[in-house]
N, C-alpha and C positions, 0 to 999 in steps of 0.2 A: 467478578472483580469490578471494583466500582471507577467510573471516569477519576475520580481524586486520586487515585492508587498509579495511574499509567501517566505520571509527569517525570519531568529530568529529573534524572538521579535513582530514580528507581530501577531496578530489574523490570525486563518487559516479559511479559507474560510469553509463555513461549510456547507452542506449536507445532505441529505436523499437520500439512494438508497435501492434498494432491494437486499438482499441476497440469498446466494447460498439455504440456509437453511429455508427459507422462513418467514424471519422476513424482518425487513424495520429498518436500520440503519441508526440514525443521529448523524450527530460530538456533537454536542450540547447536546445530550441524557449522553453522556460521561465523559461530563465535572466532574470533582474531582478525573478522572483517569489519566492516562501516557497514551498518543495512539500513533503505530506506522500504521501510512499508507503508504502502499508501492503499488507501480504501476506498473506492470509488464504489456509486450508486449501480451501475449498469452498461454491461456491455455496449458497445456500438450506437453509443448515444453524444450528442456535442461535445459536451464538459469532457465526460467521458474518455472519447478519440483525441480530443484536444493534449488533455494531461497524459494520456499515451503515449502522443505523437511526441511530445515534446522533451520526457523519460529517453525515448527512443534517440532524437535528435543528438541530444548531450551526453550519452551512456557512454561512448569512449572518453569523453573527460569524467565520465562515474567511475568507469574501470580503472581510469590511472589514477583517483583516488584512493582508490583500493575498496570499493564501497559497490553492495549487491542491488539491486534494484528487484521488489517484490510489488504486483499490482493484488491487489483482494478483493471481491464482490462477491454477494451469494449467488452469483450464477452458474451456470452447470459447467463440466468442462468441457461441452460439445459446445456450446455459444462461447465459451474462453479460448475453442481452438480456431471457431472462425471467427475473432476477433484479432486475436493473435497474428493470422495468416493475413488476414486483410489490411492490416496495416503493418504490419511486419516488426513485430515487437520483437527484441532480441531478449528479454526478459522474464522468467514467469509469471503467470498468472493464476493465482489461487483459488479454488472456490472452496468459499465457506458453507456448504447449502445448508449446516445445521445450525450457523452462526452461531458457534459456542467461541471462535474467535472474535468477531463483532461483538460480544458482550464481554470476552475480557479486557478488552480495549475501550469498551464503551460507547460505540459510533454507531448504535443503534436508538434513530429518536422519531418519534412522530413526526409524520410531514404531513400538509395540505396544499392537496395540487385540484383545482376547479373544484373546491369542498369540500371533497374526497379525504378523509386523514387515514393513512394507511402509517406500516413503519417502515421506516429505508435507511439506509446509510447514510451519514453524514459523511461526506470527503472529508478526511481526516489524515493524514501524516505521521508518523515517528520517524523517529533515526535513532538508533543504536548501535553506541559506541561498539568498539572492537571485545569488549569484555559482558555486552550482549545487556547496559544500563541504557536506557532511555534517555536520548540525548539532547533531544528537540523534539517537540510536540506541536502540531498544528490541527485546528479543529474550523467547521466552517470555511473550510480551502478553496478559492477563485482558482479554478484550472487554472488559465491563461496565467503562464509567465512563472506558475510553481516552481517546475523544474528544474529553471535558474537559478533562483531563490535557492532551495534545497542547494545547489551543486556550491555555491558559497560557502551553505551551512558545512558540507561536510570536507570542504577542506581547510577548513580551521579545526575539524578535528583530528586529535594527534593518531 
């Protein structure tokens, strides 16, 4: 699916992966909640624990929203479970290792880190509505301070 396809108003492309926790999470299992899936680069890295932490901080004003909180990386779920553990994410954490999700969503781009261009993740964001459309989109996402941001978006939705 192409980036232009995963904006508001659209159906989000939907999924089953396996979690940190050892269950198997589908978008569609979810539907008549608020879900926020958020894509991060890599485990137990700044950005990373940062935007974790701060998921973490505000997740009872996420739950009295009535709204799920989903992290995604293509990392494994042995690095997802001591991620998880180490900073005590009350949330799953998905791995994508085939990234057939990262390309329906699109948050797969070339990056250059010291010359190096390899492809990673771009932090990226959705939310979807209770009836499981695309509600809010963020691409290029600054960890620090998301969270918040997000917990506004999704209590304006009904």
């Amino acid at each position: 699916m192409s980036e232009d396809l995963v904006i508001p108003g659209h159906p989000a492309p939907d999924f089953r992966l396996p979690a940190h926790d050892g269950r198997q999470i589908a978008l569609a299992d979810l539907r008549g909640k608020k879900v926020i899936l958020y894509f991060y680069p890599k485990d137990d890295t700044p950005g990373c624990t940062t935007e974790g932490q701060e998921f973490t901080a505000l997740y009872p004003q996420f739950q009295a929203a009535d709204t799920e909180i989903l992290g995604l990386s293509r990392d494994s779920l042995a690095a997802h479970e001591r991620f998880a553990a180490k900073y005590h994410f009350p949330f799953p954490l998905l791995s994508d290792s085939d990234e057939a999700v990262c390309r329906a969503y699109g948050v797969l781009k070339e990056k250059n880190m010291y010359g190096k261009k390899s492809i990673g993740i771009e932090r990226s964001t959705f939310v979807m509505d209770r009836a499981g459309r695309i509600a809010h989109s963020e691409r290029k996402v600054k960890a620090a301070g998301h969270a918040a941001e997000l917990l506004k978006i999704v209590q304006q939705i009904p």
